[in-house]
Backbone as XML, in Angstrom:
<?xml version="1.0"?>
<chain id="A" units="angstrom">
  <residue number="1" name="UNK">
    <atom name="N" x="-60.803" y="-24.618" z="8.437"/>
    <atom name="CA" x="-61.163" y="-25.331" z="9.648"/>
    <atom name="C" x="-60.763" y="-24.479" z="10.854"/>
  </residue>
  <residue number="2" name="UNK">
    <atom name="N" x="-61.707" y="-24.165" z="12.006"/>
    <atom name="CA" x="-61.212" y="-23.659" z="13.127"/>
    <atom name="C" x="-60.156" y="-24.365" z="13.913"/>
  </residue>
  <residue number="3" name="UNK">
    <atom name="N" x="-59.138" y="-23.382" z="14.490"/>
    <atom name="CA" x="-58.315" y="-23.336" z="15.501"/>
    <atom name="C" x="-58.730" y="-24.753" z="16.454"/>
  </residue>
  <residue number="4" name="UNK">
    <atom name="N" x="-57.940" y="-25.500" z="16.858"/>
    <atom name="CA" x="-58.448" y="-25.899" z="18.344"/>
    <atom name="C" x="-58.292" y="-25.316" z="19.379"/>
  </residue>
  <residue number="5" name="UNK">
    <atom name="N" x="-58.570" y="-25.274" z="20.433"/>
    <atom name="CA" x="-57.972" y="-24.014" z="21.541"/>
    <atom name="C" x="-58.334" y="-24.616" z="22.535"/>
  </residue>
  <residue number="6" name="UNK">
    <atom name="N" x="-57.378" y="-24.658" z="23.547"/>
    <atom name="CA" x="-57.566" y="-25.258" z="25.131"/>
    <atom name="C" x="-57.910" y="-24.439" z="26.113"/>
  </residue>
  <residue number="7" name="UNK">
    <atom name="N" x="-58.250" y="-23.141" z="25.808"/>
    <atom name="CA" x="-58.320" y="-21.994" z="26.743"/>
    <atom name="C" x="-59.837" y="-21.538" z="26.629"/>
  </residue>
  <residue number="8" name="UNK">
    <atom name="N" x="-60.569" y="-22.321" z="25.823"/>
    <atom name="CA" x="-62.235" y="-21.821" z="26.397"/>
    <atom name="C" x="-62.841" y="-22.206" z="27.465"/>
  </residue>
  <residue number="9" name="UNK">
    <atom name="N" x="-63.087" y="-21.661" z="28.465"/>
    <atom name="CA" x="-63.793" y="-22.035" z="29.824"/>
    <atom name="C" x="-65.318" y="-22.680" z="29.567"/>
  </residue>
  <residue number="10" name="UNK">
    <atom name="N" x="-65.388" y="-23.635" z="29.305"/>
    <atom name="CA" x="-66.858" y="-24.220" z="29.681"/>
    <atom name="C" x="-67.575" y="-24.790" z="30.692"/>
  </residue>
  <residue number="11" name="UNK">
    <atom name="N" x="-68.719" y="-23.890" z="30.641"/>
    <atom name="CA" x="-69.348" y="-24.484" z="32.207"/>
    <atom name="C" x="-70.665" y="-25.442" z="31.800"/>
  </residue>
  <residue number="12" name="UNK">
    <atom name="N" x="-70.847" y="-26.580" z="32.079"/>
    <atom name="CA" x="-72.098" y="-27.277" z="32.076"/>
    <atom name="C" x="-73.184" y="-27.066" z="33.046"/>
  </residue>
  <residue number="13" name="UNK">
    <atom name="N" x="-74.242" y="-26.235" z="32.522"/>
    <atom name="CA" x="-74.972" y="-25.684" z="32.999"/>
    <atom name="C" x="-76.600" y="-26.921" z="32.905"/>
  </residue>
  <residue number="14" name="UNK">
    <atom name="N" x="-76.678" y="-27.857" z="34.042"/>
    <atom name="CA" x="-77.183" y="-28.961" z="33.847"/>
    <atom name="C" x="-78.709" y="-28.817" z="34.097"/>
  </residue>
  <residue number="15" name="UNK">
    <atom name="N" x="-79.116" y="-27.770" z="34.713"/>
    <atom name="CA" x="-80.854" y="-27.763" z="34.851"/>
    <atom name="C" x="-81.265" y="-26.832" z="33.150"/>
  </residue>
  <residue number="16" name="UNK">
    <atom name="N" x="-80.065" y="-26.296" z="32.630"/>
    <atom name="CA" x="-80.718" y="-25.789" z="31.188"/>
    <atom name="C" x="-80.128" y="-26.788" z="30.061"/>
  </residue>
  <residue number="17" name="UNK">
    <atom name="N" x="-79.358" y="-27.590" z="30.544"/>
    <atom name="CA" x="-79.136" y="-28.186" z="29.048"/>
    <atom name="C" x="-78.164" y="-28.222" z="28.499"/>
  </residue>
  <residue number="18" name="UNK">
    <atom name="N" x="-77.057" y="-27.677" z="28.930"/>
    <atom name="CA" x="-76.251" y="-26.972" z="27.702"/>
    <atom name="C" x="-75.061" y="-26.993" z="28.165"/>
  </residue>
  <residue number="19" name="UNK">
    <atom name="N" x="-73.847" y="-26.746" z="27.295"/>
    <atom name="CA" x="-72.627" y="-26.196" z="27.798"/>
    <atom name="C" x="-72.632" y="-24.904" z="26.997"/>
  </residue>
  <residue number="20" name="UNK">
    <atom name="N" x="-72.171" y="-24.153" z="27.728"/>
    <atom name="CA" x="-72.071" y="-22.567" z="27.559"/>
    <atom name="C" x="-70.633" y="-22.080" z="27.895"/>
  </residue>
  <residue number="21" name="UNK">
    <atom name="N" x="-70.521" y="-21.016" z="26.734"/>
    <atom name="CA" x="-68.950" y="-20.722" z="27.226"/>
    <atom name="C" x="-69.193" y="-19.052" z="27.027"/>
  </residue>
  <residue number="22" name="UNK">
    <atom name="N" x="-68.628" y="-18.256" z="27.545"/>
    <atom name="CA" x="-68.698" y="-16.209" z="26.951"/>
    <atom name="C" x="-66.947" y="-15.889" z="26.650"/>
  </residue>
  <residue number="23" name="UNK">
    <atom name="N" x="-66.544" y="-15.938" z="25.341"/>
    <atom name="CA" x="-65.551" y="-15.266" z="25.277"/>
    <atom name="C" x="-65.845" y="-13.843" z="24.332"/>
  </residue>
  <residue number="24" name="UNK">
    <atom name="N" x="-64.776" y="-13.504" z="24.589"/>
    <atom name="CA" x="-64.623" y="-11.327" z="24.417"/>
    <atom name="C" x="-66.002" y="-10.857" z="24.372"/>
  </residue>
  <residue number="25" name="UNK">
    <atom name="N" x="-67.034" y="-11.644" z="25.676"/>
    <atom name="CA" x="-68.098" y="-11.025" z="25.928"/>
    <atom name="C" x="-68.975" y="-11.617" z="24.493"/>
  </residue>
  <residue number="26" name="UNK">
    <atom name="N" x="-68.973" y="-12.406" z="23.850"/>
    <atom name="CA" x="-70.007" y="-13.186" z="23.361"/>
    <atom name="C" x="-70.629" y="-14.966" z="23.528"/>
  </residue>
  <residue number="27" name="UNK">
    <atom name="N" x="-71.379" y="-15.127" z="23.696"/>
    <atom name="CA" x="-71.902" y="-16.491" z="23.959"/>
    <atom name="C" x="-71.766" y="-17.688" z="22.796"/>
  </residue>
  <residue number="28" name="UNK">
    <atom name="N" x="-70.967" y="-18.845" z="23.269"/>
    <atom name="CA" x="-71.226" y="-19.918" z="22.678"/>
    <atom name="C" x="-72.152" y="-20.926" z="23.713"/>
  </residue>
  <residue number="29" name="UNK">
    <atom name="N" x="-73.460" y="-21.934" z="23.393"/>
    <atom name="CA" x="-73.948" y="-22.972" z="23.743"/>
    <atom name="C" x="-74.235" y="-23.900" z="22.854"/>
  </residue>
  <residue number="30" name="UNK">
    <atom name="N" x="-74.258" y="-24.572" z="23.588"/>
    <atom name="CA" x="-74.344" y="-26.406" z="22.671"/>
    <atom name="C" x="-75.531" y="-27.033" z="23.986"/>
  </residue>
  <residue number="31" name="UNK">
    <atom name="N" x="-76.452" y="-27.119" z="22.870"/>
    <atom name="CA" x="-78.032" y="-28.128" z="24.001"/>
    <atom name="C" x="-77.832" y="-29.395" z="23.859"/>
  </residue>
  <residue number="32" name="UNK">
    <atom name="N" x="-78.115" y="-29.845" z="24.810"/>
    <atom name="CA" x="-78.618" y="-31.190" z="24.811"/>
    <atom name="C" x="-79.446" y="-31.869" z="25.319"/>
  </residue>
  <residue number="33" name="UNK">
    <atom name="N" x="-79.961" y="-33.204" z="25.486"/>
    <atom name="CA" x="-80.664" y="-33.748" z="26.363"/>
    <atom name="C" x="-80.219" y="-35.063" z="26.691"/>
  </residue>
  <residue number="34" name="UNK">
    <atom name="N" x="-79.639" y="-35.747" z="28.486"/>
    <atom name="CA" x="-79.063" y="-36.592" z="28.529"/>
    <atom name="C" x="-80.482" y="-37.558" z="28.789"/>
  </residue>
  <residue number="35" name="UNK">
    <atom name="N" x="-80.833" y="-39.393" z="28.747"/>
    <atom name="CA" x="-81.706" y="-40.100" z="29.426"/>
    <atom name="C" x="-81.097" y="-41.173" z="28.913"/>
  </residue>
  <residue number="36" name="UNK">
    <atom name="N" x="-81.770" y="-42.569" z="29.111"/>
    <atom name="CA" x="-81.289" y="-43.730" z="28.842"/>
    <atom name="C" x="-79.575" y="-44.252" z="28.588"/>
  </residue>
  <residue number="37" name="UNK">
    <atom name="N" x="-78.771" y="-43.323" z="29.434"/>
    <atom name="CA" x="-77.536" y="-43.707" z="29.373"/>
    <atom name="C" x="-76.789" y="-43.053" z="28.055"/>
  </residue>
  <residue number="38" name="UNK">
    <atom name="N" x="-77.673" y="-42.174" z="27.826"/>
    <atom name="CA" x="-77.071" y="-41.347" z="26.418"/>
    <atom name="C" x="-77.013" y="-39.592" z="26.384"/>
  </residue>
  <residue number="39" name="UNK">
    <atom name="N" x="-75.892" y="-39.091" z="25.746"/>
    <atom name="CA" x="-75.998" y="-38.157" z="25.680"/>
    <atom name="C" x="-76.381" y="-37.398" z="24.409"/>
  </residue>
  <residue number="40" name="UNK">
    <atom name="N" x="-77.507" y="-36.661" z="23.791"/>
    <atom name="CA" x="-78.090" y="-36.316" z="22.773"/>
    <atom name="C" x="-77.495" y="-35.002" z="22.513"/>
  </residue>
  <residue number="41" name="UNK">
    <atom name="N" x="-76.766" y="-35.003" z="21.644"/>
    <atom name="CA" x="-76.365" y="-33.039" z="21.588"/>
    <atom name="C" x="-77.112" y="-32.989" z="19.860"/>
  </residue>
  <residue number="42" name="UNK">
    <atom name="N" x="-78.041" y="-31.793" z="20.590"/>
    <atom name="CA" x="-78.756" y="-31.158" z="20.064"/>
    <atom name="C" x="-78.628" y="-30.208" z="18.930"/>
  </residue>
  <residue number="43" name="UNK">
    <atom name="N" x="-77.760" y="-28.838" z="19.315"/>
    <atom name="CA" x="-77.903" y="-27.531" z="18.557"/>
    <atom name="C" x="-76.378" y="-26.865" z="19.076"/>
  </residue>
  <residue number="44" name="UNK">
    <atom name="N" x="-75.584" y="-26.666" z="18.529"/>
    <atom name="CA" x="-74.607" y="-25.948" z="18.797"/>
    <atom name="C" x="-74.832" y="-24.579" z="18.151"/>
  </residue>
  <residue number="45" name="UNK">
    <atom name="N" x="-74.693" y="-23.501" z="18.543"/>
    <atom name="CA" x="-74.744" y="-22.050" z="18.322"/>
    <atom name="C" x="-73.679" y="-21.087" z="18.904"/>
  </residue>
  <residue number="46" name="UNK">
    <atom name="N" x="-72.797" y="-20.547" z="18.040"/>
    <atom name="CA" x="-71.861" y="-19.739" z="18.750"/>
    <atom name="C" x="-72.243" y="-18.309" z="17.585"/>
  </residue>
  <residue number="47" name="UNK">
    <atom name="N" x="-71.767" y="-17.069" z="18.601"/>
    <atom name="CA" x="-71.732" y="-15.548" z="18.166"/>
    <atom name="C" x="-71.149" y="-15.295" z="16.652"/>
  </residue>
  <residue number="48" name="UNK">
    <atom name="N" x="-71.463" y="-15.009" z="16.018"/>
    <atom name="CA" x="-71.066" y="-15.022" z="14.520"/>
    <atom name="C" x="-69.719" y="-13.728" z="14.723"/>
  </residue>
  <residue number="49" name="UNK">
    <atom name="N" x="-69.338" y="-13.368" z="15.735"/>
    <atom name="CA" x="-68.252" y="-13.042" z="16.092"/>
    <atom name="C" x="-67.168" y="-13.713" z="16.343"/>
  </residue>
  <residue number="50" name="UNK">
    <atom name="N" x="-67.269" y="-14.837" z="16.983"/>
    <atom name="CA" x="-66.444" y="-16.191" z="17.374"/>
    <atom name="C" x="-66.603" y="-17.112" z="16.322"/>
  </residue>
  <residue number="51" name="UNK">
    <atom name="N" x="-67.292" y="-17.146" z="15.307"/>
    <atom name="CA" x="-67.126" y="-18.177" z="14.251"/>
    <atom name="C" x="-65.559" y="-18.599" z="14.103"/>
  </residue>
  <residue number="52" name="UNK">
    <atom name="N" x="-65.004" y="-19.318" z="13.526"/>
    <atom name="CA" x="-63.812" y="-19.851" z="13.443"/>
    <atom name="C" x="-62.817" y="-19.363" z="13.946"/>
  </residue>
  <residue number="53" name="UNK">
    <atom name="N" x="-62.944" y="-19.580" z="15.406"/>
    <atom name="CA" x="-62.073" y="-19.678" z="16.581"/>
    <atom name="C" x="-61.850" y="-20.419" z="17.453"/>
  </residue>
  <residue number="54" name="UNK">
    <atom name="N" x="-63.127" y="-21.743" z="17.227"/>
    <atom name="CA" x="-62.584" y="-22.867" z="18.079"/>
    <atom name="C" x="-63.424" y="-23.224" z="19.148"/>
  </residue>
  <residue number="55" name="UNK">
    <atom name="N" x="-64.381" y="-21.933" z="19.544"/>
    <atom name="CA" x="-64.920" y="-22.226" z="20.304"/>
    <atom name="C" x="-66.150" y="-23.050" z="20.086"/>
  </residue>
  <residue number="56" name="UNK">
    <atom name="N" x="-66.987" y="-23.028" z="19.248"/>
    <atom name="CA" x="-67.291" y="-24.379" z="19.045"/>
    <atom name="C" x="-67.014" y="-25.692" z="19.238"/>
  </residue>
  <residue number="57" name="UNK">
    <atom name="N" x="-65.807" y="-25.711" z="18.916"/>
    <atom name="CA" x="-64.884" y="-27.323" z="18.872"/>
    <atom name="C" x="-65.094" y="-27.178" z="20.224"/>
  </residue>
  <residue number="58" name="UNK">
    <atom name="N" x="-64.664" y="-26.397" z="21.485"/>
    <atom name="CA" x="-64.585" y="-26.226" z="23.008"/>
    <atom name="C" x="-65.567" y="-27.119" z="23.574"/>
  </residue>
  <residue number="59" name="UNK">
    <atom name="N" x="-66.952" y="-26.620" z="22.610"/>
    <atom name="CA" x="-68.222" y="-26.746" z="23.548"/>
    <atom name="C" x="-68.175" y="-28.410" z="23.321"/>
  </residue>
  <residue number="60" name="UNK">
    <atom name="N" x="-68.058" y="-28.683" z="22.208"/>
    <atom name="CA" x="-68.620" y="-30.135" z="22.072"/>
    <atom name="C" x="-67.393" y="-31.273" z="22.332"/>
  </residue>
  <residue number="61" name="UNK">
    <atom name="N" x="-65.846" y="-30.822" z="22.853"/>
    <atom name="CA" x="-65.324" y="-31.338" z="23.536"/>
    <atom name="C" x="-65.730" y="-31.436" z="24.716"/>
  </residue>
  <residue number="62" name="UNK">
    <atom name="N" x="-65.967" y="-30.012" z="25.287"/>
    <atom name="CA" x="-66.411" y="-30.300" z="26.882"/>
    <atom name="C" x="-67.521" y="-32.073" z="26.936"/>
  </residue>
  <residue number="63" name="UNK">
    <atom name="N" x="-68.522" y="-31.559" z="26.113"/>
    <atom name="CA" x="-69.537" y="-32.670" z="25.823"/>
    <atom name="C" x="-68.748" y="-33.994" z="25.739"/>
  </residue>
  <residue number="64" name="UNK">
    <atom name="N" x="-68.424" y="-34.131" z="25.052"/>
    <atom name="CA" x="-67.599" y="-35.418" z="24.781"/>
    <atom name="C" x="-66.416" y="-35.629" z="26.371"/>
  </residue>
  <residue number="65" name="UNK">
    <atom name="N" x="-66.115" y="-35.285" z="26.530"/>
    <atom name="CA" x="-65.584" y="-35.602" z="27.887"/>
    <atom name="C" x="-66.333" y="-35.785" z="28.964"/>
  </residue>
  <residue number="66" name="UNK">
    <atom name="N" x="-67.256" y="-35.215" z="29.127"/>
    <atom name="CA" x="-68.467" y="-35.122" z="30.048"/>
    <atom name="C" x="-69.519" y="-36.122" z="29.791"/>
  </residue>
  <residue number="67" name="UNK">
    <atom name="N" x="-69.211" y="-37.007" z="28.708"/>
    <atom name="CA" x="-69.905" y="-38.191" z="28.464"/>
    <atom name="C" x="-68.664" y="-39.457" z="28.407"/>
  </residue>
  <residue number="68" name="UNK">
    <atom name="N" x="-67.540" y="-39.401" z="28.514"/>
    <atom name="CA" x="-66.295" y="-40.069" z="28.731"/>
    <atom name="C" x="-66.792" y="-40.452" z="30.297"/>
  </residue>
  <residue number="69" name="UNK">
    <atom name="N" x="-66.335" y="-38.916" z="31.061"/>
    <atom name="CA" x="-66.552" y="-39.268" z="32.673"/>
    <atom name="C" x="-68.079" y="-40.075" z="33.344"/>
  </residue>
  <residue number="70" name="UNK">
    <atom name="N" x="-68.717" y="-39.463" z="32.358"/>
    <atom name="CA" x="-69.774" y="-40.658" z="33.457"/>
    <atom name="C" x="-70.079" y="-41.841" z="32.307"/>
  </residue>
  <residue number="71" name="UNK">
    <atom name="N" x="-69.545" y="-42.478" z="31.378"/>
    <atom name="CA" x="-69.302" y="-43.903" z="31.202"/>
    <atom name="C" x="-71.162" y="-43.744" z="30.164"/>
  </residue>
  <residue number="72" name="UNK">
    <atom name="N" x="-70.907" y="-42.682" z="29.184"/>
    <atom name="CA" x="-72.792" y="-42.617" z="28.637"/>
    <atom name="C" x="-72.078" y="-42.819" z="27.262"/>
  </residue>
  <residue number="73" name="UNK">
    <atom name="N" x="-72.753" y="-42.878" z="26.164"/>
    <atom name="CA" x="-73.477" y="-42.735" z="24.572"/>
    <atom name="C" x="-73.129" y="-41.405" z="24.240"/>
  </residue>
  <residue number="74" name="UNK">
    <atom name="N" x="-72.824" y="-40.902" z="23.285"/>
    <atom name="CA" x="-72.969" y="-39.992" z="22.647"/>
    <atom name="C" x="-73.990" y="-40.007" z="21.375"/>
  </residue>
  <residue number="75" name="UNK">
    <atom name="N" x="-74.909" y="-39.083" z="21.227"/>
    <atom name="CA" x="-75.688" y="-39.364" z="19.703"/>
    <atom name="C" x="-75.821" y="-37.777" z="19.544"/>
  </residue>
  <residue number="76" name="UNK">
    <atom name="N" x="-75.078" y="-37.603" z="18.076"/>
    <atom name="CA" x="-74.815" y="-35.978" z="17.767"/>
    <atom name="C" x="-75.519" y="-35.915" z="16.444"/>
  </residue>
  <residue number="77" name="UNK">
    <atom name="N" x="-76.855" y="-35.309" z="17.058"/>
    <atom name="CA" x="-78.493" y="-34.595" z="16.632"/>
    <atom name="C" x="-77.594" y="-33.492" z="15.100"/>
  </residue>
  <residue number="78" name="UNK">
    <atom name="N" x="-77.140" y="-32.502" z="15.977"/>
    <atom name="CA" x="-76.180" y="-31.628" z="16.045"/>
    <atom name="C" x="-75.470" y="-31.910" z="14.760"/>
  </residue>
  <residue number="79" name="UNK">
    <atom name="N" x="-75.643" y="-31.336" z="13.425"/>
    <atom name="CA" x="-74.355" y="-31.524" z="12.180"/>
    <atom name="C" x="-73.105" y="-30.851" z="12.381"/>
  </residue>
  <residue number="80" name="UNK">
    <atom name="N" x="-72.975" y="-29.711" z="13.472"/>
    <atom name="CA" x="-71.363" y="-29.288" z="13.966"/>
    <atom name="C" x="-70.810" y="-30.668" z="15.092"/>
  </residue>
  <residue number="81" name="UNK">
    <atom name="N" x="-71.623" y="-31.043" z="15.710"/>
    <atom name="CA" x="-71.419" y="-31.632" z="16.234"/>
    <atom name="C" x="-71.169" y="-33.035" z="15.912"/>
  </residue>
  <residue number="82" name="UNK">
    <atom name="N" x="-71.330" y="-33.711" z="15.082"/>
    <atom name="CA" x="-71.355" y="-34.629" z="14.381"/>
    <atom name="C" x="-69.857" y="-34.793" z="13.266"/>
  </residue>
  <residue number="83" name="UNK">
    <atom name="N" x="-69.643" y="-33.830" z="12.758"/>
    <atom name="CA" x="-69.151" y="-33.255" z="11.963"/>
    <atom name="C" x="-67.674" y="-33.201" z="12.814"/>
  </residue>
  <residue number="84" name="UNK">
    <atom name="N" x="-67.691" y="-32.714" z="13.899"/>
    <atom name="CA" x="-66.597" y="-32.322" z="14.671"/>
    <atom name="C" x="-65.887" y="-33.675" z="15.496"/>
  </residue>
  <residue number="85" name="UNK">
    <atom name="N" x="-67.293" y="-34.729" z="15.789"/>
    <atom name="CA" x="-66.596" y="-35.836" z="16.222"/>
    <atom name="C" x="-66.066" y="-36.968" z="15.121"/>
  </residue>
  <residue number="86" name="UNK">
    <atom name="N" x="-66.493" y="-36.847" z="13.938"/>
    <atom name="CA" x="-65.858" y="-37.345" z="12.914"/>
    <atom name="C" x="-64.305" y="-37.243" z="12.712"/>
  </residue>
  <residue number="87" name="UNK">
    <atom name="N" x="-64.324" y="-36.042" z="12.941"/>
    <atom name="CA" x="-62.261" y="-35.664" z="12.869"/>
    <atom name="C" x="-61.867" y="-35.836" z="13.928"/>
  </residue>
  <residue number="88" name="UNK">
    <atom name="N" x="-62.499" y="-36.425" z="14.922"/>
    <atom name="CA" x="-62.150" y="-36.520" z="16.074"/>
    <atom name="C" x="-61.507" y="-38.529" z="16.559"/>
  </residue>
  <residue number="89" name="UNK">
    <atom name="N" x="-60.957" y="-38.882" z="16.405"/>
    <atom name="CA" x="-61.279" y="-40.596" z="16.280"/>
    <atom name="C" x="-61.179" y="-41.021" z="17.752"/>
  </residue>
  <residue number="90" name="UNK">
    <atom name="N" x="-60.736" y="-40.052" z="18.310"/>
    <atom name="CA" x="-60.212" y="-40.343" z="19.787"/>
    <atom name="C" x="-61.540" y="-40.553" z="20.638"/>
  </residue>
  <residue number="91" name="UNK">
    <atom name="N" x="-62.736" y="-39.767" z="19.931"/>
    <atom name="CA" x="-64.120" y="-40.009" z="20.386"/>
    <atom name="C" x="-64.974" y="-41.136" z="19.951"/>
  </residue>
  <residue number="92" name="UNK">
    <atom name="N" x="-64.654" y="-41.712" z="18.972"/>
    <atom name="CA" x="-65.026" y="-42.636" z="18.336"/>
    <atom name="C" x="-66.115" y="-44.120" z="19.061"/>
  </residue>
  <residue number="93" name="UNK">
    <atom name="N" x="-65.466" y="-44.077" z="20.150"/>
    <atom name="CA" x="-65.982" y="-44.919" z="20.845"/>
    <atom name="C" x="-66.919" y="-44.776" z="22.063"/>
  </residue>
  <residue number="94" name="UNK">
    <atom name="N" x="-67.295" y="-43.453" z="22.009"/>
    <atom name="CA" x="-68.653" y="-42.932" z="22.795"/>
    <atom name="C" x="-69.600" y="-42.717" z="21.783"/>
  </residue>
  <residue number="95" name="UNK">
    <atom name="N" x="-69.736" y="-42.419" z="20.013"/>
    <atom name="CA" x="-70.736" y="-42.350" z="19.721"/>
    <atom name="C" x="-71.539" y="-43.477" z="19.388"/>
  </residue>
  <residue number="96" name="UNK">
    <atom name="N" x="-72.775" y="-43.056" z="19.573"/>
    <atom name="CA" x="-73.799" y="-44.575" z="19.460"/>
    <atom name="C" x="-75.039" y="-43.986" z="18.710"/>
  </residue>
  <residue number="97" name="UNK">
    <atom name="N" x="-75.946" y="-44.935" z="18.171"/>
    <atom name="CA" x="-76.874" y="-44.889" z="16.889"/>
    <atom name="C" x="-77.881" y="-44.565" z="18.740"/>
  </residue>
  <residue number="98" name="UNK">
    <atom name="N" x="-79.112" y="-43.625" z="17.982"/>
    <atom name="CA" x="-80.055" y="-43.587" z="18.454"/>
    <atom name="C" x="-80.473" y="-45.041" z="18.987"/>
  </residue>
</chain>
């Protein structure tokens, strides 16, 4: 299981979709699409350089907090993502059925 790590910078980059993070100069993003009071995460993809380092977990925390603060749904498309809020229980109560 990856690291958790509090030190990935994620920026929500809201006219593309995504949270995006660049560590040691490689790209992690996680898509989504927010409407009806829900947040849909899509596709998580990180650098097969950064594989089990956490930054993954980063992106789809950012997500999950960023659907905490504005009071939305979570629905995780996404099997990392899905997967990640499962061990997660503290999220438990933002995800919602399509």
């Amino acid at each position: 299981m990856a690291e958790e790590r509090t030190d990935v910078r994620v920026e929500n980059d809201e006219a593309a979709q995504q949270f995006e993070t660049m560590v040691d100069g490689h790209r992690g993003v996680l898509t989504y699409s927010e409407s009806d009071g829900k947040l849909y995460l899509l596709h998580t993809e990180v650098a097969d350089e950064l594989e089990g380092r956490g930054v993954g977990s980063a992106l789809v925390r950012a997500a999950a907090e960023y659907a905490r603060g504005r009071k939305i749904g979570l629905v995780p498309f996404c099997s990392f993502a899905r997967a990640w809020l499962d061990r997660h229980p503290e999220y438990a109560d933002l995800v919602t059925a399509t």
